[in-house]
Structure formats: structure tokens, C-alpha cells
VEXDREN-2710 file (C-alpha; in Angstrom, 1 decimal):
% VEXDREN-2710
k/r/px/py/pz
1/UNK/-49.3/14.9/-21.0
2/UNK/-50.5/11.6/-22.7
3/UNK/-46.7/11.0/-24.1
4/UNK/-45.6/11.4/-20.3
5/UNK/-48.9/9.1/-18.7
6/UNK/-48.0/6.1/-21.7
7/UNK/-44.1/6.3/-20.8
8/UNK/-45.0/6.2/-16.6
9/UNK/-47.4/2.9/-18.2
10/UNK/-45.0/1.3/-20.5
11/UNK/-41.7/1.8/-17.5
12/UNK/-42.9/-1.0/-15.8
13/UNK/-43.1/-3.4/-18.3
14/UNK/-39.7/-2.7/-19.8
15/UNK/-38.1/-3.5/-16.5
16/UNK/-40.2/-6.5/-16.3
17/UNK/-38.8/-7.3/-20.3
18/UNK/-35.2/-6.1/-19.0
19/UNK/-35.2/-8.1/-15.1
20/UNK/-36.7/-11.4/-17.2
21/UNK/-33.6/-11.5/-19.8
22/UNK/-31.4/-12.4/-17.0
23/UNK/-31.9/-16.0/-15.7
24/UNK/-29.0/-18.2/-13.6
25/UNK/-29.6/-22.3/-12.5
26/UNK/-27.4/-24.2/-10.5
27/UNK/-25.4/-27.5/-12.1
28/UNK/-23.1/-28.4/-10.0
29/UNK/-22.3/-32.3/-9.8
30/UNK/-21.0/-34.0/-6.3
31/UNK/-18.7/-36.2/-7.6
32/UNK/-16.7/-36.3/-11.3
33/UNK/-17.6/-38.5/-13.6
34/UNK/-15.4/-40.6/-16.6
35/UNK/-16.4/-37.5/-18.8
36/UNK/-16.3/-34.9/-16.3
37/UNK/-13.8/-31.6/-16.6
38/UNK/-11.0/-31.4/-13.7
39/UNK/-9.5/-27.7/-13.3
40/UNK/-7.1/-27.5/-10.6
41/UNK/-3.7/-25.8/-9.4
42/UNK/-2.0/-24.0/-6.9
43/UNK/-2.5/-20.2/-5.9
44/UNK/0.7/-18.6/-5.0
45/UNK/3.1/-15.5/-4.7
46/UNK/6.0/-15.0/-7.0
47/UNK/8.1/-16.5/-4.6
48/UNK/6.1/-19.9/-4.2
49/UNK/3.8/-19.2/-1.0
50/UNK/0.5/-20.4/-0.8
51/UNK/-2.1/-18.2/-0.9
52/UNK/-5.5/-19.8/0.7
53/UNK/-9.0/-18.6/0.6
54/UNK/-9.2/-17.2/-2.8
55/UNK/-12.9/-18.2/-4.5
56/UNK/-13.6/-19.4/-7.4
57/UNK/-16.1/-20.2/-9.6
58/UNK/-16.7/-21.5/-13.0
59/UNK/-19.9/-20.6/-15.2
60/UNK/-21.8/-21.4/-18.6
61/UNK/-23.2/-18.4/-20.3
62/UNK/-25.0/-17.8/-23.3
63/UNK/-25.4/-14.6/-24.7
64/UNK/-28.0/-14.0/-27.5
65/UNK/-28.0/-10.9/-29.9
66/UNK/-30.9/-9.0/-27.9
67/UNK/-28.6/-9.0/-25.1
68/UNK/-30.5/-12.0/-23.2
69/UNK/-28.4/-14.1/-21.2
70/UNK/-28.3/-17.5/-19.7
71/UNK/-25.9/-18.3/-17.0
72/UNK/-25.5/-22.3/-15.4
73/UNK/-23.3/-22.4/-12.2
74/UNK/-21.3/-25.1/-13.2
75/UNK/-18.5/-25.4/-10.3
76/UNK/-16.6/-23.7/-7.6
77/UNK/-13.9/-24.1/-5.2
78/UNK/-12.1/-22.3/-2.5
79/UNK/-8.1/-22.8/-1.7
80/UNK/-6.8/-24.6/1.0
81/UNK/-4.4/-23.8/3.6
82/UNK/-1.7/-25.1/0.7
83/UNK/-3.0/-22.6/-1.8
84/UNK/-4.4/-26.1/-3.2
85/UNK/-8.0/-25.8/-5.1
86/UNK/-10.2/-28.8/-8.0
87/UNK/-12.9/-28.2/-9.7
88/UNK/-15.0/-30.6/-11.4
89/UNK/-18.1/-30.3/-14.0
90/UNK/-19.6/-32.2/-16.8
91/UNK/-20.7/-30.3/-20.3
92/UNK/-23.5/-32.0/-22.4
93/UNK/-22.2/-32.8/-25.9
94/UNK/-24.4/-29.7/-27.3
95/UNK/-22.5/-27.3/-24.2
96/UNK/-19.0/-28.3/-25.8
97/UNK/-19.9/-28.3/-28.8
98/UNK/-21.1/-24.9/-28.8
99/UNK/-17.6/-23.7/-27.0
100/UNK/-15.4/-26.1/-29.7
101/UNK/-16.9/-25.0/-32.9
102/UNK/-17.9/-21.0/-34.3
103/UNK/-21.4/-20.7/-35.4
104/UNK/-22.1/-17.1/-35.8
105/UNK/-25.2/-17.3/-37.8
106/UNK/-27.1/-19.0/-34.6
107/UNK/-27.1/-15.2/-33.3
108/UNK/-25.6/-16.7/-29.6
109/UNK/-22.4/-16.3/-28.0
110/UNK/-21.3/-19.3/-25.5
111/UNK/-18.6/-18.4/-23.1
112/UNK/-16.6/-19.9/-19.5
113/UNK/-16.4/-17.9/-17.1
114/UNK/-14.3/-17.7/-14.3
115/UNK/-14.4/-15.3/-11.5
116/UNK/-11.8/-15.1/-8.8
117/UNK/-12.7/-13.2/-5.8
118/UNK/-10.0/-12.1/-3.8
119/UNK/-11.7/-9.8/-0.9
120/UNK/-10.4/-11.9/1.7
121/UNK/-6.7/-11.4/0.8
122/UNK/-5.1/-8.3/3.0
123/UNK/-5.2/-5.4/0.8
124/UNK/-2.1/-4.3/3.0
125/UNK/-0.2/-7.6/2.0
126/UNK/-1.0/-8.4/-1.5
127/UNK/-1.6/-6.3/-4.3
128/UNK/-5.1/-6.3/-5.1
129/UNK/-7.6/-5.3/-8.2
130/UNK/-9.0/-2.2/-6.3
131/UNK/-5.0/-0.6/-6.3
132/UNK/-6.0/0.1/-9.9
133/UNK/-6.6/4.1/-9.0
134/UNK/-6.3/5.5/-12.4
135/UNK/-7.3/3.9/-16.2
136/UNK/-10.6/1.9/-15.5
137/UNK/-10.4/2.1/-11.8
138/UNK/-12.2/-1.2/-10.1
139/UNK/-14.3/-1.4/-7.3
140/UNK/-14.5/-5.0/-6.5
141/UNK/-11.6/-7.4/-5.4
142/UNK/-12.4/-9.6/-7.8
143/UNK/-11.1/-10.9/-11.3
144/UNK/-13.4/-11.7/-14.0
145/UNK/-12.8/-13.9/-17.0
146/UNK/-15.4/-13.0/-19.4
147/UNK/-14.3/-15.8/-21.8
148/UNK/-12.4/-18.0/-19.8
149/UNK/-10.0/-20.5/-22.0
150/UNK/-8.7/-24.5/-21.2
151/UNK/-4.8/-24.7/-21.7
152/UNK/-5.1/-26.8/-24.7
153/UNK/-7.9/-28.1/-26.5
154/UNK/-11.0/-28.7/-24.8
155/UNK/-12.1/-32.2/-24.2
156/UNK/-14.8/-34.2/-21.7
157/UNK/-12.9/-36.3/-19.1
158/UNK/-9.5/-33.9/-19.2
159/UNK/-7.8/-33.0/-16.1
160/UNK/-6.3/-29.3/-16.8
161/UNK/-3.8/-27.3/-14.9
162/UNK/-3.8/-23.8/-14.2
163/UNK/-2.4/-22.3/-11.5
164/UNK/-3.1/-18.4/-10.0
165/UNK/-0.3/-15.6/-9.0
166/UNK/-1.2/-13.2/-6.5
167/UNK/2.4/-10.8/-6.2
168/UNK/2.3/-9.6/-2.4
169/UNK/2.9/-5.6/-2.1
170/UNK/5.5/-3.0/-1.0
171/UNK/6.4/0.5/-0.8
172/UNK/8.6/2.0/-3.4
173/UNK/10.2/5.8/-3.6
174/UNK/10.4/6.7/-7.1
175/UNK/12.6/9.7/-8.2
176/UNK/11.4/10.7/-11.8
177/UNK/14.1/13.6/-13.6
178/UNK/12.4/15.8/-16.0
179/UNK/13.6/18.6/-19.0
180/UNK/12.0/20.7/-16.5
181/UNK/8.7/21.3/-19.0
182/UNK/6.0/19.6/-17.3
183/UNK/2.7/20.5/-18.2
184/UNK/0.6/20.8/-14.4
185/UNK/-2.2/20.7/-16.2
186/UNK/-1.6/17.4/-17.3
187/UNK/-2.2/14.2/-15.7
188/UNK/0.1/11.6/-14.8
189/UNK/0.5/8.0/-12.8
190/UNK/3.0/5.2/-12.4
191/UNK/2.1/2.1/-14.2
192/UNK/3.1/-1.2/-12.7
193/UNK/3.2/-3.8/-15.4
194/UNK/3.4/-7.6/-13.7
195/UNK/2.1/-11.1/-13.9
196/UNK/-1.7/-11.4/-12.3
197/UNK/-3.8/-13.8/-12.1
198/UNK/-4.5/-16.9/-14.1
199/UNK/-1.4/-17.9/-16.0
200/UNK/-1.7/-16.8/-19.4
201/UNK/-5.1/-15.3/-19.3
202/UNK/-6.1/-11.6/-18.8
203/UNK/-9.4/-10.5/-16.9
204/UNK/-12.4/-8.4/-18.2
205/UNK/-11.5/-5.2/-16.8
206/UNK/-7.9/-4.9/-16.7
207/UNK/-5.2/-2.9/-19.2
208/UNK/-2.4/-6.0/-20.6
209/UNK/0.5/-5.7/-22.4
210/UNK/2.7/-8.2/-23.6
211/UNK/1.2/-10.9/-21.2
212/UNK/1.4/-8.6/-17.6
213/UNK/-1.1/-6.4/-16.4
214/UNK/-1.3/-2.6/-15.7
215/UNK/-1.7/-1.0/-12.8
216/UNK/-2.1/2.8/-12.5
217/UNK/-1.4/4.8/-9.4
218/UNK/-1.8/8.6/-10.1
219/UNK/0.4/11.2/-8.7
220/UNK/0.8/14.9/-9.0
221/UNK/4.1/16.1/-11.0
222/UNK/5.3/19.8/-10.8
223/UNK/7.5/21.7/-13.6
224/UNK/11.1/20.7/-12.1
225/UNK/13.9/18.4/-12.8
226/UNK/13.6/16.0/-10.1
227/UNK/11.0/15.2/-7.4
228/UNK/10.3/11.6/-5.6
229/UNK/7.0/10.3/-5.2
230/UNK/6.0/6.7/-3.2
231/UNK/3.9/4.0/-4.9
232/UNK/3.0/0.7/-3.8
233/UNK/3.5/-1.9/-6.2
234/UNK/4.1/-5.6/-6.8
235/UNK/7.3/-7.5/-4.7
236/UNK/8.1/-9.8/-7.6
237/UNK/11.3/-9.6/-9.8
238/UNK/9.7/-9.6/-13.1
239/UNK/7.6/-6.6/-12.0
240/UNK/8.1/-3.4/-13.8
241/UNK/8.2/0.5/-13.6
242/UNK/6.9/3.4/-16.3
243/UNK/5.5/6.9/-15.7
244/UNK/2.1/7.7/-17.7
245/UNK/1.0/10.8/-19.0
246/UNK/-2.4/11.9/-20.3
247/UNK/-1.7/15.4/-21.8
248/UNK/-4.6/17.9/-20.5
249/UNK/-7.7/17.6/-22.8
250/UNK/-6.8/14.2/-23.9
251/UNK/-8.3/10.9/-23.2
252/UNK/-5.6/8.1/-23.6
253/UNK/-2.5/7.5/-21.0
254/UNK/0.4/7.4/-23.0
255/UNK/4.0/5.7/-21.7
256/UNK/6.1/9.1/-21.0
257/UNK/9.8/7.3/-19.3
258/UNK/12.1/4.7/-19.3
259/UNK/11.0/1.8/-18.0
260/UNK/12.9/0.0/-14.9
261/UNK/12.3/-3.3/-13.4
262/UNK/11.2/-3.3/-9.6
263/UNK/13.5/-5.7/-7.4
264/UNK/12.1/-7.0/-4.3
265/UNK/13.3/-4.1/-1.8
266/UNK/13.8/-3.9/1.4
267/UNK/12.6/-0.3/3.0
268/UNK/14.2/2.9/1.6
269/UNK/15.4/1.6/-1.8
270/UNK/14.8/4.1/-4.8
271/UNK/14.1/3.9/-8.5
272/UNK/15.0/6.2/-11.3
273/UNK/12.5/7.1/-14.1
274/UNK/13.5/9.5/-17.2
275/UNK/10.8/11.6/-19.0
276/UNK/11.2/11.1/-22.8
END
């Protein structure tokens, strides 16, 4: 009884300890500076259309080795009509310093971070995070970059490009040919492997191979030789096709076909997968 009255005594204080370890500050500047940083680009489809009213934003975090963190709100932006977004910040010399040069011993970690929220984009027009139904499903239309990264080397009073691809979506029938030994105890979903995102960069959150990004629908198979299933996925030429399979009692999706690249269709088209 007195383990149980010191542990209902102590809960507060812990989530007092826990709430304080968390702390955010605004530093936002209203005008750049002859050493301020300059991000911007253009958001756009495959195809080269705008895409406007994506959010961003662009914090400084640091981390310490008791899990403490420190977050300053150093910019943000929203895209215009144009797909057209700049942001501008200043970092102190010990702020790029501490993101130029590897200091383990000092027990901190220093990190950009960029977040991209997408919830006003048309889930039924563009592909969005939340179409990620199987493998680390998300539940927020947003992309985070946990340890965001300058193309090139980071300097005060730089102007950096980097521009954002958002593929729009569409409907594809998939016909997927078997040996006719399918495990129905097993599960099974499409991946759709395409470029998301930041150029070059892969969000916190998401599966990446070879620079594109995974996205898992699941579907039910049955033990035949052929059966079509429909998928949305990304309308861009460079998008591709596999079929996944996590064997029953397993815990890791494993590629199980060929793998096809997804032209931009127009209603009815089909695509061909092949078991291994």
C-alpha cells in the first residue's frame, strides 16, 4: 500500500520532469540579412504544375542524451499560386557551428528540421502520406525531415535551391499471375516506389530505396493463377510497381514479383505482375 501511495506521489512530478524537457521559442527574422540563409524553390507535379498551399517550416533542435530537447522556430513559408515559396533565417556562429562540425563527446545532437504539411492538397488528386496503408502506416499528411540537409555545404549568406514533388494520383488494375501456391494466410500489398518530396531527401517515417519512396497498399490474394486487384498510385513515368509479401508469422515485407513501371494511364489500362 505505501509502494502504491509513493508511486500516485511521485506520478506527478515525473510528468512535471517529463512536460519541462520539452521547450520551443520563436526566431523568426522579418527581413534577410547579408548573412542570412535563403531556402527557396518551386512545388510541383511530375509533369511541371504548381502545386500551391503546401506549409513549411524550418526548425533548430537540440537534442541532449536525457532525451531533453530544444526546438527554435527559425522560418516558414507557404506556396503561392505558382507553386513559388523563400524562406529566410540567420544562424549564430555557435548554431552553424554546431551543424558544420561532429562533437559527440558534448552529449547533444543539433539537427534542421523541415516539416511539410500537405493536409490541404486533395487526397483524391494527389497522392498523399496517409495512402501509406500497410508498413508504418501514417496518420498525418505531413512530411517530416528529422535531419534536414543544405544541397551543398552549409554557409551564412547562401541562397539554396530545393524544390518539392508532389505526383498527382490515379487508379490502376493490376493483374498479378501466380504458381497457383499462395499462402491465404499470408499477407500481401503493392508497393509503389516513386520520387516524393524534397529532391534528394527522404522523410522520418517513410520506407526509401534507391532514392524513391514506398508506398504500401494491402490487398487480399487467393491460391489461383491470376486475379486483378485496383490500387491507386502515383501518375508519374518514373513511378514503379512490385507485389510484397509478409509470409504468416513473420514480421518483414519482402519484394515477391517483377517489378513494372507505371505509365501515366488513362482509365482501364492494366499491369502485369509475376510472383517469383
Amino acid at each position: 500500500m505505501k509502494k502504491v501511495l509513493l508511486y500516485l506521489l511521485a506520478l506527478p512530478v515525473v510528468m512535471l520532469l517529463l512536460a519541462s524537457c520539452h521547450s520551443e521559442e520563436d526566431d523568426f527574422i522579418d527581413r534577410p540579412d547579408a548573412k542570412s540563409l535563403i531556402i527557396k524553390g518551386v512545388a510541383k507535379t511530375p509533369d511541371g504544375q504548381p502545386i500551391p498551399n503546401i506549409e513549411l517550416k524550418l526548425d533548430y533542435t537540440i537534442m541532449s542524451a536525457l532525451y531533453s530537447t530544444k526546438v527554435y522556430h527559425k522560418a516558414k513559408a507557404t506556396t503561392d499560386k505558382d507553386g513559388n515559396y523563400i524562406m529566410f533565417f540567420n544562424l549564430n556562429d555557435k548554431e552553424l557551428k554546431s551543424l558544420t562540425t561532429y562533437s559527440p563527446e558534448e552529449g547533444f545532437v543539433y539537427h534542421l528540421q523541415m516539416t511539410l504539411d500537405l493536409s490541404k492538397l486533395d487526397d483524391k488528386v494527389y497522392l498523399l502520406p496517409t495512402d501509406i496503408t500497410a508498413v508504418r502506416p501514417l496518420s498525418e499528411r505531413k512530411l517530416f525531415y528529422d535531419a534536414y540537409g543544405m544541397p551543398g555545404r552549409l554557409q551564412q549568406g547562401q541562397v539554396y535551391e530545393q524544390n518539392i514533388l508532389i505526383p498527382r494520383k490515379q487508379l490502376a488494375k493490376v493483374r498479378i499471375e501466380t504458381n497457383g501456391a499462395i499462402n491465404e494466410k499470408d499477407s500481401f500489398a503493392i508497393c509503389n516506389k516513386v520520387r516524393y518530396g524534397i529532391e534528394s531527401q527522404i522523410p522520418n517515417g517513410f520506407n526509401g530505396e534507391r532514392g524513391y519512396l514506398m508506398f504500401y497498399q494491402p490487398i487480399k490474394l487467393k491460391n489461383t493463377h491470376s486475379q486483378t486487384v485496383q490500387i491507386s498510385c502515383a501518375a508519374e513515368e518514373d513511378s514503379k510497381l512490385s507485389l510484397y509479401r509478409l509470409p504468416d508469422g513473420e514480421f518483414n515485407y519482402k519484394e515477391y514479383s517483377s517489378e513494372v513501371e507505371v505509365p501515366v494511364m488513362q482509365a482501364g489500362g492494366e499491369l502485369i505482375l509475376r510472383t517469383h
